[in-house]
C-alpha positions, 0 to 999 in steps of 0.5 A: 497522505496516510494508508491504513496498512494492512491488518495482520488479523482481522480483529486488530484495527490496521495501524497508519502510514504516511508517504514520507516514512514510504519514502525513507523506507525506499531509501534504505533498499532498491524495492520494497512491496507494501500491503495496505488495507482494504479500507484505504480508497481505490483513488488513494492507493493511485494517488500513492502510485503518483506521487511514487512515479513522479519521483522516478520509481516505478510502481506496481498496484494490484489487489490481492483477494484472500478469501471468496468474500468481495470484500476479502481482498487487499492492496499490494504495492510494489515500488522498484 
């Protein structure tokens, strides 16, 4: 599966991420919050909540809105 992770300006394309490099991620520290791009699906980002809690974390997703644009908004993940 890969994200988009979130741009940190607008004007660059947002650079990719796959669940295993998540994962590796996760094994080094206890937690850890992921910013992804506004680009990636709803459907995605719950699949990425899936597959997480199906290997025992828990998972938190929100949506962070940074501007009043609809589409000024991003995704937090929070995996503990």
């Amino acid at each position: 599966m890969e994200l988009l992770v979130a741009r940190s300006e607008l004007s660059k394309k947002p650079t990719q991420i796959d669940e295993k490099k998540i994962e590796a991620l996760m094994e080094k520290s206890n937690q850890k919050i992921f910013y992804f791009d506004r680009e990636n699906s709803h459907k995605t980002m719950m699949d990425l909540v899936d597959v997480f809690e199906n290997k025992g974390y828990s998972v938190y997703l929100r949506e962070v809105k940074f501007g009043l644009d609809d589409n000024d908004y991003l995704y937090e993940v929070h995996i503990l």
